[in-house]
SERO-4910 file (N, C-alpha, C, O; in steps of 0.05 Angstrom, whole numbers):
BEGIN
 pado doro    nc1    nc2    nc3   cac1   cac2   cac3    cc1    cc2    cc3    oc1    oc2    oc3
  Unk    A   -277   -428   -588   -270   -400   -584   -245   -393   -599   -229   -411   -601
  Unk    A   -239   -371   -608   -221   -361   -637   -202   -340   -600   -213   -321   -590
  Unk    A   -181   -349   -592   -165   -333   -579   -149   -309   -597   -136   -314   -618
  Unk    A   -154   -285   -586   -137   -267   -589   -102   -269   -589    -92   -274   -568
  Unk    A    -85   -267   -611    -60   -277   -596    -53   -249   -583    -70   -231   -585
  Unk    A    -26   -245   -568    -19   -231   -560     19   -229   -550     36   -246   -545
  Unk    A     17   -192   -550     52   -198   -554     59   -218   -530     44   -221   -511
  Unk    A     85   -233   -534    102   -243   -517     87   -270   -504     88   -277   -480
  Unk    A     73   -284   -527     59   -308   -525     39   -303   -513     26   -324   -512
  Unk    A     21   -278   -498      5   -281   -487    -25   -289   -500    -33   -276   -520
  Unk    A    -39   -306   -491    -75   -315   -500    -90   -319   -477    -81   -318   -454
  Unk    A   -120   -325   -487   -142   -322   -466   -125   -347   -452   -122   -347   -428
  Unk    A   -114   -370   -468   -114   -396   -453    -88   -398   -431    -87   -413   -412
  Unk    A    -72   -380   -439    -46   -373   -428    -51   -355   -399    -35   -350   -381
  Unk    A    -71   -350   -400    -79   -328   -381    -89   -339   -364    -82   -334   -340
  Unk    A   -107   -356   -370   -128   -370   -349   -106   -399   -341   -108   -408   -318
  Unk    A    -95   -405   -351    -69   -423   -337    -44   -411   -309    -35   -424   -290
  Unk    A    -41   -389   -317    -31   -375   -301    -47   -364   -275    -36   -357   -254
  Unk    A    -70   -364   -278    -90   -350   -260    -93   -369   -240    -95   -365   -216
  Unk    A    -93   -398   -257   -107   -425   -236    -81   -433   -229    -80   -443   -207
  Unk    A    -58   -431   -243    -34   -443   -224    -34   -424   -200    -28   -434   -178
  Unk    A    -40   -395   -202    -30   -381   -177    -47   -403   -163    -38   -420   -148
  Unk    A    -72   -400   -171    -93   -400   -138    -88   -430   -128    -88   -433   -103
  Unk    A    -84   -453   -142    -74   -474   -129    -53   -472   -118    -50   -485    -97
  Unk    A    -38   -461   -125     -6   -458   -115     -4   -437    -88     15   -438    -73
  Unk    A    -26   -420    -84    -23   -406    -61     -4   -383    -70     11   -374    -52
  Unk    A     -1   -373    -94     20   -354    -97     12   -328   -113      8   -329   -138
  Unk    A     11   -306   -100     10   -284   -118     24   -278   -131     45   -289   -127
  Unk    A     22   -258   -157     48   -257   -178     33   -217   -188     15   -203   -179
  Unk    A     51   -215   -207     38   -191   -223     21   -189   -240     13   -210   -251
  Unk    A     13   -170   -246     -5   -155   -259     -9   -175   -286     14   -183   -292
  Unk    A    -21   -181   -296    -21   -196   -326    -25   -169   -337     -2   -168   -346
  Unk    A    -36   -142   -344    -26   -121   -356     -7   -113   -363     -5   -102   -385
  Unk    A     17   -116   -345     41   -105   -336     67   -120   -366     87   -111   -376
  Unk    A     47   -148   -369     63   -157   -390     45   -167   -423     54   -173   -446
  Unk    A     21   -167   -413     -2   -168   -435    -15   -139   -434    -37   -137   -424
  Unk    A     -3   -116   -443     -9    -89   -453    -33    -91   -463    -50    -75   -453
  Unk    A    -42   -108   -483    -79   -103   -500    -89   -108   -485   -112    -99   -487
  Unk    A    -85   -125   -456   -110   -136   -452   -125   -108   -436   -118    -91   -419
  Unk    A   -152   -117   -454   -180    -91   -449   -194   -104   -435   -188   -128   -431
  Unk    A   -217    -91   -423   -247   -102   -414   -251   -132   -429   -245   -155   -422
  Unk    A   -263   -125   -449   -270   -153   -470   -256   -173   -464   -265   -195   -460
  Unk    A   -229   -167   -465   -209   -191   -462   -205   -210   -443   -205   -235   -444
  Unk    A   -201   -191   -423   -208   -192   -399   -232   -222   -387   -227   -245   -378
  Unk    A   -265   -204   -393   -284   -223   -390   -293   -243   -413   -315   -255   -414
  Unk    A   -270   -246   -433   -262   -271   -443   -242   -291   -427   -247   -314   -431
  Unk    A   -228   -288   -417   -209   -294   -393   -231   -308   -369   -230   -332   -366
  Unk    A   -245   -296   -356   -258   -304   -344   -283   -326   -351   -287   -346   -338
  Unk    A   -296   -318   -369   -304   -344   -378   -296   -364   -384   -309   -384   -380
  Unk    A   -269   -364   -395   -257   -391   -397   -246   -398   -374   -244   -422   -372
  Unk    A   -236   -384   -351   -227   -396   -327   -258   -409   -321   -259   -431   -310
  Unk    A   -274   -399   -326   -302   -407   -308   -299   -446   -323   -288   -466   -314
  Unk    A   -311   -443   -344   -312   -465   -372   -283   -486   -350   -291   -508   -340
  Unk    A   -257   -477   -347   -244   -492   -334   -250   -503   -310   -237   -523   -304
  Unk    A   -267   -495   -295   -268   -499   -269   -297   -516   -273   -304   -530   -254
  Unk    A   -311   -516   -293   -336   -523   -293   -333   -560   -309   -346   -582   -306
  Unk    A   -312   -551   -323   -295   -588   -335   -288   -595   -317   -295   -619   -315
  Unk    A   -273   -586   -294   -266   -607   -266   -275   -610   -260   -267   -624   -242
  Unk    A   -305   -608   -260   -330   -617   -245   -345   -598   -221   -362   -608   -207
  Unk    A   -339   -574   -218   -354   -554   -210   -380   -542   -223   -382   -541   -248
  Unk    A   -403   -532   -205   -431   -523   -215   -428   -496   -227   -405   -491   -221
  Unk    A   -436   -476   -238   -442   -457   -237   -469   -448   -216   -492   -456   -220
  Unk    A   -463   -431   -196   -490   -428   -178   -499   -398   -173   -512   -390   -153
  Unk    A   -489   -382   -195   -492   -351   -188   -471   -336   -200   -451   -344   -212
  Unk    A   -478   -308   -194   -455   -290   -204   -452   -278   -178   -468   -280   -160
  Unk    A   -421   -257   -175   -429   -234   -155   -415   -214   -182   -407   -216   -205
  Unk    A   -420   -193   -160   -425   -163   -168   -400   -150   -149   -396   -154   -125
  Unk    A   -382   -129   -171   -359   -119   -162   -361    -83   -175   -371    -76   -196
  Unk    A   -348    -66   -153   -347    -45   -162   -376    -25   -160   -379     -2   -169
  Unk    A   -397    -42   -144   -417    -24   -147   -424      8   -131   -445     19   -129
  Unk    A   -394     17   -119   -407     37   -116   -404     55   -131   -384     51   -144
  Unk    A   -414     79   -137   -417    100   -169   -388    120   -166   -379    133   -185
  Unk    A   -379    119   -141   -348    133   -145   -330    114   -155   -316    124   -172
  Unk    A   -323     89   -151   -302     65   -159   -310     64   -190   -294     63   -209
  Unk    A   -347     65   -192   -338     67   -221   -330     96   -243   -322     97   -266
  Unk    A   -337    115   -225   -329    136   -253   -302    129   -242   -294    115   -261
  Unk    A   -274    128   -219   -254    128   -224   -245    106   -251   -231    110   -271
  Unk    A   -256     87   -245   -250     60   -264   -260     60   -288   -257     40   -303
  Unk    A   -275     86   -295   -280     87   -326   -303     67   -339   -308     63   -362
  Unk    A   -317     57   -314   -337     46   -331   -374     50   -315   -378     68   -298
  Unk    A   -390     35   -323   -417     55   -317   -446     36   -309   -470     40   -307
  Unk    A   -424      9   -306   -443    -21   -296   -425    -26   -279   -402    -19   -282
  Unk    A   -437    -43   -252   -422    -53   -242   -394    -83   -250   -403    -99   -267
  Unk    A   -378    -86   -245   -362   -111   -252   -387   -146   -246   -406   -154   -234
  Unk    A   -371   -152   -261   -393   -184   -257   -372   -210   -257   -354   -214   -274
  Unk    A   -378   -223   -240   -363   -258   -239   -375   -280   -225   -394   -281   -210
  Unk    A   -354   -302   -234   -383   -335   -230   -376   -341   -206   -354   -339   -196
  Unk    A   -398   -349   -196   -392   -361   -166   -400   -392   -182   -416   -397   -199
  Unk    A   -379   -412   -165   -391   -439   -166   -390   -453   -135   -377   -448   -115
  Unk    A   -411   -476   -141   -408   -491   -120   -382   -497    -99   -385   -510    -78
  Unk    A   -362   -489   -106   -330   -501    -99   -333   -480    -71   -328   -484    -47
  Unk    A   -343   -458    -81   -335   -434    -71   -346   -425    -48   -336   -409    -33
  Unk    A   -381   -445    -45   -386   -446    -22   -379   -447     15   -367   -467     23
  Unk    A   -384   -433     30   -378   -432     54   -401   -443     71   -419   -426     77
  Unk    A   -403   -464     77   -430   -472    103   -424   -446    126   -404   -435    133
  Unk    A   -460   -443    136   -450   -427    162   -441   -442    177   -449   -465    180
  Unk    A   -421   -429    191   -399   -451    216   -384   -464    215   -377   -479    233
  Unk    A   -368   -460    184   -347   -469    170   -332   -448    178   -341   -425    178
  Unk    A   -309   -452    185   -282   -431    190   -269   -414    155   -276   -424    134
  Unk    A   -256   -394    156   -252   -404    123   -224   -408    131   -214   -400    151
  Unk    A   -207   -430    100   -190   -444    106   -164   -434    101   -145   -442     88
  Unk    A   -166   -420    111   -136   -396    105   -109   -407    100    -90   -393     91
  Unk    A   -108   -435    107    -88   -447     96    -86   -458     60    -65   -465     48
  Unk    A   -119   -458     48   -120   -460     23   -127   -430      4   -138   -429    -18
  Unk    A   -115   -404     21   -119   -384      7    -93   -365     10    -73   -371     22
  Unk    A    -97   -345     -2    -63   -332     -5    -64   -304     18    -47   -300     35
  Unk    A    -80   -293     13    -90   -263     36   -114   -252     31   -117   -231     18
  Unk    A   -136   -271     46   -160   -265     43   -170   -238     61   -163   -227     81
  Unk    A   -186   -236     47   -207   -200     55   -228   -213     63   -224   -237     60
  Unk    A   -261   -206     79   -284   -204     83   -286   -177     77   -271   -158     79
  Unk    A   -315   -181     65   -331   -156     73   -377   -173     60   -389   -190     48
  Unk    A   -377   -148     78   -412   -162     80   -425   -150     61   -424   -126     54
  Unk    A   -440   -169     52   -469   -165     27   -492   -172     38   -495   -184     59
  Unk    A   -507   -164     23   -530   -157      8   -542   -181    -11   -547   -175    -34
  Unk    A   -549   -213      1   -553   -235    -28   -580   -235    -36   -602   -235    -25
  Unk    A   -572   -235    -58   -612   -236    -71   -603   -272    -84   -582   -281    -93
  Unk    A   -630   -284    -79   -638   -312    -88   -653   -309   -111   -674   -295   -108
  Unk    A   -649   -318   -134   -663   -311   -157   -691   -331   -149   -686   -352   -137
  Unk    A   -722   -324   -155   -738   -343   -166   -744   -341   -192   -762   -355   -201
  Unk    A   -733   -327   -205   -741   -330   -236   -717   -320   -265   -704   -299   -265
  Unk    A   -716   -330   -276   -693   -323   -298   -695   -290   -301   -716   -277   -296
  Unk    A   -675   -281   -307   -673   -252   -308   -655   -251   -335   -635   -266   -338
  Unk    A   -663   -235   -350   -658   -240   -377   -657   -208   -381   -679   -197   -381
  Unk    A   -634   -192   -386   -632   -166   -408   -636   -163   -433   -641   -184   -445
  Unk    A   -635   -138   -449   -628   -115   -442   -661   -105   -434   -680   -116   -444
  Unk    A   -662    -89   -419   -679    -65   -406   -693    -77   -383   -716    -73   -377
  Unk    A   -674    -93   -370   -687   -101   -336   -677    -68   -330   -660    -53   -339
  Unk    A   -709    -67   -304   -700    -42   -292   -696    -60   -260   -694    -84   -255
  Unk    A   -696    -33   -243   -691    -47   -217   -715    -58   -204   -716    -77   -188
  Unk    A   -732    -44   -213   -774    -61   -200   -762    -89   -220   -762   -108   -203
  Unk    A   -753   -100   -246   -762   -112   -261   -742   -134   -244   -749   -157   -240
  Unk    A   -721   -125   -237   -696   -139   -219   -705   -158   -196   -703   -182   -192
  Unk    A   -717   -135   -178   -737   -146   -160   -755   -163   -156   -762   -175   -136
  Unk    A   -761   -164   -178   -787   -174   -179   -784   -207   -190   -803   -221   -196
  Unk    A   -759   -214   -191   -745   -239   -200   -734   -246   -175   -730   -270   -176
  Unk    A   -727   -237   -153   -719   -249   -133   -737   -258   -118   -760   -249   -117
  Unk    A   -727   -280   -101   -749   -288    -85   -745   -295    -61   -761   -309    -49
  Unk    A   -711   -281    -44   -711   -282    -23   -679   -259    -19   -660   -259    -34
  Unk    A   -682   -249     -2   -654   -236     12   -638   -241     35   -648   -242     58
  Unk    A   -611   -244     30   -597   -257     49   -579   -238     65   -568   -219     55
  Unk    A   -574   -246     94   -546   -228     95   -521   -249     82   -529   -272     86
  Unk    A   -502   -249     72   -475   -253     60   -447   -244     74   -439   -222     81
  Unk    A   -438   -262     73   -399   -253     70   -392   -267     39   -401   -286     25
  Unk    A   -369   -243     37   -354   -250      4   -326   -258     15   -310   -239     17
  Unk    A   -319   -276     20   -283   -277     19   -271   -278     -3   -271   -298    -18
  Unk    A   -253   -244    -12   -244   -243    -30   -209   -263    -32   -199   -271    -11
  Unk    A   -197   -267    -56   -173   -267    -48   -159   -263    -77   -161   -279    -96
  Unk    A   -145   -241    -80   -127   -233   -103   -112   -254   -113    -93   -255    -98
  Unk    A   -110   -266   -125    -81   -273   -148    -59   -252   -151    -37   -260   -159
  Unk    A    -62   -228   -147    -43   -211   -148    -33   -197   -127    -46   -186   -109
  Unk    A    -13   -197   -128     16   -180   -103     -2   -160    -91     -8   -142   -106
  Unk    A    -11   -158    -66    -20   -141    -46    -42   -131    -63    -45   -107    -67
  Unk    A    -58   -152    -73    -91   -139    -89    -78   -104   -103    -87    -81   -100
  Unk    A    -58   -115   -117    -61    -95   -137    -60    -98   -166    -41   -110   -177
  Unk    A    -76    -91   -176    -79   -104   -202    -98    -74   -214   -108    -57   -200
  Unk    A    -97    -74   -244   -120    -54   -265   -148    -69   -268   -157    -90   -261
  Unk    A   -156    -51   -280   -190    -61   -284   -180    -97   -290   -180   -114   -272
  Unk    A   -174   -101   -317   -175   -115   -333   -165   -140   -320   -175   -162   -321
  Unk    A   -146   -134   -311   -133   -158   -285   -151   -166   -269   -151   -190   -267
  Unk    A   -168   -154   -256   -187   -165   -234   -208   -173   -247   -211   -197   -244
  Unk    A   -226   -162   -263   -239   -182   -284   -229   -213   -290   -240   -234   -282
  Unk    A   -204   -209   -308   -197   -237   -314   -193   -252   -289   -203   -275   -288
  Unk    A   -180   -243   -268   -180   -264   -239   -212   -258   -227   -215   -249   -204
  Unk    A   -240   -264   -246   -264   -269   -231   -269   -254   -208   -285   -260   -191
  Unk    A   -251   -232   -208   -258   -203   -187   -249   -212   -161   -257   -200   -141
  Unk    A   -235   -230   -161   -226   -239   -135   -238   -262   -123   -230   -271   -102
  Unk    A   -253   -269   -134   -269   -292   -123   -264   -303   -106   -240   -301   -109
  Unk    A   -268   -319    -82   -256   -341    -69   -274   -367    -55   -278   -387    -68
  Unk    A   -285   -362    -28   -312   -360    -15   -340   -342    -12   -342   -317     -8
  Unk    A   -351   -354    -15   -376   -347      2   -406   -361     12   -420   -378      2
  Unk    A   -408   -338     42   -427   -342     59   -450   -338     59   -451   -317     71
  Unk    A   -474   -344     53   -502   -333     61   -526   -343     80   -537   -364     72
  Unk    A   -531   -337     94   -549   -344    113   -571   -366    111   -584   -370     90
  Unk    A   -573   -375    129   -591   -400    122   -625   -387    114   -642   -395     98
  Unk    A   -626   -368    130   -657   -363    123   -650   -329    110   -631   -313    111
  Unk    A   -673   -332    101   -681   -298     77   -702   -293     87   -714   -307    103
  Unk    A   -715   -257     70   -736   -250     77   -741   -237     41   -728   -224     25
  Unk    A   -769   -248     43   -781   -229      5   -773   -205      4   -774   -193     26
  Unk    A   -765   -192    -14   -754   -168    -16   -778   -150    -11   -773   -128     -1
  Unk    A   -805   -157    -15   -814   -135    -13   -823   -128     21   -833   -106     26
  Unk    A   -820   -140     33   -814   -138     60   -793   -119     68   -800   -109     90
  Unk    A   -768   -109     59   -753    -98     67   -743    -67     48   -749    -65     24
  Unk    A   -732    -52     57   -721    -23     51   -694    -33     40   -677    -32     58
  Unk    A   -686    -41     21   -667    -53     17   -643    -33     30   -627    -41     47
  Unk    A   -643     -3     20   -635     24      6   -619     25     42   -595     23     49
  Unk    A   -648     31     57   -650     31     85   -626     15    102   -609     24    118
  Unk    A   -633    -14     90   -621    -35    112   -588    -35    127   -567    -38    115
  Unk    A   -591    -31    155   -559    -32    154   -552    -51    162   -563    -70    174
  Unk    A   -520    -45    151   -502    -65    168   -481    -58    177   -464    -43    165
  Unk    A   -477    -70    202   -450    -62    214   -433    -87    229   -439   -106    243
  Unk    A   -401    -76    213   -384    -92    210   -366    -92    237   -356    -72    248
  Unk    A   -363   -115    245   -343   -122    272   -324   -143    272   -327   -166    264
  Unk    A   -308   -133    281   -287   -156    286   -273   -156    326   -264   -137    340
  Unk    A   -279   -192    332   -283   -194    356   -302   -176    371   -296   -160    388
  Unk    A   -316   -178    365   -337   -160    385   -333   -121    373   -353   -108    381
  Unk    A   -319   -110    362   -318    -85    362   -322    -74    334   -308    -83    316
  Unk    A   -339    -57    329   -348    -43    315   -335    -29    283   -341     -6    279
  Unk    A   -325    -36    272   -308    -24    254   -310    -16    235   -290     -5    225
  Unk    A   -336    -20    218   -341      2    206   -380    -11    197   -392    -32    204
  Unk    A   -389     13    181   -420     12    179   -428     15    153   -412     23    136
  Unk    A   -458      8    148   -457     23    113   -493     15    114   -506      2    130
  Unk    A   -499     27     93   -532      8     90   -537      9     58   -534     29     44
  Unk    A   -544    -12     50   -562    -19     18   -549      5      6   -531     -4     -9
  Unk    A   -548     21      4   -557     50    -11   -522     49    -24   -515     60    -45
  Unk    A   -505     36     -6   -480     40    -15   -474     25    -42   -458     35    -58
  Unk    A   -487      3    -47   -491    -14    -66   -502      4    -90   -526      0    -91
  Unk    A   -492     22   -111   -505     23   -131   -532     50   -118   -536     68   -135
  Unk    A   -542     52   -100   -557     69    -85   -575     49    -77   -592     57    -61
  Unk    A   -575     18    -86   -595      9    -75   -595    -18    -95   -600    -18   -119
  Unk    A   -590    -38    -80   -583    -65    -90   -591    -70   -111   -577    -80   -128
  Unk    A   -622    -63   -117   -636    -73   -147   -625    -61   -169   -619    -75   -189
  Unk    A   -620    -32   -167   -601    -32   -185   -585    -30   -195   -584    -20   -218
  Unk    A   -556    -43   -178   -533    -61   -184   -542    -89   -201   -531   -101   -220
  Unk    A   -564    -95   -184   -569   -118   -207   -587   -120   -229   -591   -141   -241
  Unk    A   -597    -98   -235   -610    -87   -263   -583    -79   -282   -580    -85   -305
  Unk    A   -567    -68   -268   -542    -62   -293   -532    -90   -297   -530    -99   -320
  Unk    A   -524   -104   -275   -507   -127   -283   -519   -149   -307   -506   -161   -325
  Unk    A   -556   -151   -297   -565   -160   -314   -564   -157   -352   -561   -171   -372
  Unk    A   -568   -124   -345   -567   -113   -375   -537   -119   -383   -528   -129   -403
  Unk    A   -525   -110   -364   -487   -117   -381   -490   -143   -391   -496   -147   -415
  Unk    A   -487   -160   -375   -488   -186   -380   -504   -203   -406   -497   -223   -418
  Unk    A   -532   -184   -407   -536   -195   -432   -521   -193   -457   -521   -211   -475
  Unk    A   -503   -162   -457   -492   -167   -479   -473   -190   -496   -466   -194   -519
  Unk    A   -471   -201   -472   -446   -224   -470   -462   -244   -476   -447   -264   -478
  Unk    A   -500   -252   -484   -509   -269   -493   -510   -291   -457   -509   -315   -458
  Unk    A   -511   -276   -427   -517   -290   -411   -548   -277   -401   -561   -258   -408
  Unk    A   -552   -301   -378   -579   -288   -364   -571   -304   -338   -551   -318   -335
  Unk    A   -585   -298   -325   -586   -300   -296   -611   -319   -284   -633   -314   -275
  Unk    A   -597   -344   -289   -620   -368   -278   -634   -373   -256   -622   -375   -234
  Unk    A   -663   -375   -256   -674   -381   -235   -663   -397   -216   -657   -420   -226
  Unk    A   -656   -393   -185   -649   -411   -164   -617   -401   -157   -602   -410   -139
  Unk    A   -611   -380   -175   -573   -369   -169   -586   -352   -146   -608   -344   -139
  Unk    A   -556   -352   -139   -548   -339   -118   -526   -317   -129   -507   -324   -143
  Unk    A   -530   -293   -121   -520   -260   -135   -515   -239    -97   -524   -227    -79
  Unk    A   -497   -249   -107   -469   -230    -91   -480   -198   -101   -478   -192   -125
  Unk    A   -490   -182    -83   -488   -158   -102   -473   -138    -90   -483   -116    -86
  Unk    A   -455   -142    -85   -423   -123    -68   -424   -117    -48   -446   -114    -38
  Unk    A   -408   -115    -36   -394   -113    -11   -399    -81     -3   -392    -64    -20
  Unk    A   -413    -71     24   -417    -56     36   -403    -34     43   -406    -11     38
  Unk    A   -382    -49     59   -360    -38     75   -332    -49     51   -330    -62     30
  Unk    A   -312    -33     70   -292    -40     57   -285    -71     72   -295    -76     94
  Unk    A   -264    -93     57   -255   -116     62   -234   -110     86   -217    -92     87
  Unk    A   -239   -128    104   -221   -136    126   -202   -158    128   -213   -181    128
  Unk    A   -186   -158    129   -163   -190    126   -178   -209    149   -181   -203    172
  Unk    A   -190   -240    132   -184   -258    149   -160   -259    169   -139   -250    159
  Unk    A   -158   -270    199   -131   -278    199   -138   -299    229   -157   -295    245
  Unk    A   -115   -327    230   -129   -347    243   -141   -337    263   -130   -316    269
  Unk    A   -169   -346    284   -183   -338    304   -192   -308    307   -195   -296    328
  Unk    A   -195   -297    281   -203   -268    285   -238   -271    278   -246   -282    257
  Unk    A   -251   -264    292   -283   -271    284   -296   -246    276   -296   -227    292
  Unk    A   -305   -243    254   -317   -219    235   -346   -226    237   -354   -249    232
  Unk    A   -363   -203    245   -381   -212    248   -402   -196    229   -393   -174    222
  Unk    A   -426   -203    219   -441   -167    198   -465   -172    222   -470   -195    229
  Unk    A   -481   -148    233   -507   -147    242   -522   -132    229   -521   -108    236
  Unk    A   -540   -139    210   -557   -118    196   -578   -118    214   -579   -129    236
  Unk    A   -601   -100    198   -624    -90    215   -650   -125    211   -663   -140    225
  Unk    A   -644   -122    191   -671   -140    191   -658   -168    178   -668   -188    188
  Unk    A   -643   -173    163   -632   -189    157   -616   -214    177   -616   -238    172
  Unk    A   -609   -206    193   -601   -226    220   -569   -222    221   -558   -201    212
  Unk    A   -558   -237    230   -522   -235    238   -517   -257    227   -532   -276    224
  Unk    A   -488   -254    220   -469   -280    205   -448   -271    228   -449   -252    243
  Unk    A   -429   -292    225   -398   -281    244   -385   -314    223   -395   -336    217
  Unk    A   -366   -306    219   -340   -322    203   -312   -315    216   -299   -294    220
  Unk    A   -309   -346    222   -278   -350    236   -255   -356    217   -259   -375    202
  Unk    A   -235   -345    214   -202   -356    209   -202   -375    217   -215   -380    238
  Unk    A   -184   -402    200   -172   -425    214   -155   -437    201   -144   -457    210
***
């Protein structure tokens, strides 16, 4: 890969060094914009691939993508017209009934998804959302535990891209149902913590309707020369807004047909 240089020593490789010292280190810092001015979109999810490529030499899987930004107001504010895309790997897994480990994260968020199980490669440009569909071969309920690299999750487009959109954990249910069984658009869920109610949303918030959040991501994504392998697992955004983990606080999602998750702090 031919790195971009950039003022004040900054590069893709310089970037993604800084990214992985935060998150081992437990330490948020600023904006990589704030002092790498070019860095754009492109740059950005050059950044992220090579953090991925790093994480995948230590001996991590690639097992999926998720999906950021899909609802259609976040993106006209944010200037773009696909949802955001980043790698989930094996590391990142959460068993159900695993606490998450808040002692190996900096200030984690939840919020509940929507998981589609690929059965078949999905390959752009011109997936529609039937064509999306019709590659999955099971739906999950999900938790995403986000966790910023940056000072109180504030960061620009291009910053949260290169930090893999926040990546951290995630949860998905042991059992699914075929998509075509379900209203995706329809399905709700509602978000609780300890037992109380706090906020609600259904499919529709996603993009208007999960398939196609992951019809754009697909098509984006091909431009970048990826596809979406049979047997991933695809995060396709978060419902509600994110709630802070914090120790013994139990978050729970109850959708309609999908079943309940609940995830503990520890």
């Amino acid at each position: 890969m031919i790195e971009d240089a950039a003022p004040a020593g900054w590069t893709v490789e310089r970037a993604v060094t800084e990214l992985l010292d935060r998150e081992t280190g437990r330490r948020a810092g600023g904006r990589l914009t704030d002092q790498w001015t070019e860095l754009d979109l492109p740059t950005a999810y050059r950044v992220q691939d090579a953090l991925a490529r790093r994480k995948v030499e230590s001996g991590e899987t690639i097992v999926g993508i998720k999906l950021g930004l899909t609802s259609r107001a976040k993106q006209e504010r944010m200037g773009i017209a696909s949802p955001l895309t980043a790698w989930l790997t094996n590391a990142m897994v959460l068993p159900e009934g695993e606490p998450i480990p808040l002692g190996s994260l900096i200030h984690p968020r939840v919020e509940p998804e929507i998981v589609f199980v690929l059965g078949e490669r999905l390959a752009g440009p011109g997936v529609t959302a039937a064509s999306a569909l019709s590659a999955v071969a099971a739906v999950h309920a999900g938790f995403e535990v986000i966790d910023s690299r940056y000072t109180d999750f504030s960061f620009a487009l291009p910053d949260v891209v290169a930090d893999n959109a926040s990546s951290s954990r995630f949860l998905v249910s042991a059992s699914g149902l075929p998509p075509e069984r379900l209203d995706l658009a329809a399905e709700e869920c509602r978000l609780s913590i300890d037992g109380k109610v706090v906020d609600w949303a259904t499919g529709a918030a996603v993009q208007g309707h999960p398939a196609e959040a992951l019809a754009l991501a697909a098509n984006a994504l091909s431009e970048r020369g990826i596809a979406l392998e049979a047997g991933w697992t695809v995060l396709t955004g978060g419902l509600t807004d994110a709630v802070f983990a914090e120790p013994g606080r139990h978050i729970s999602a109850t959708f309609t047909h999908l079943g309940s998750l609940t995830v503990t702090g520890a």
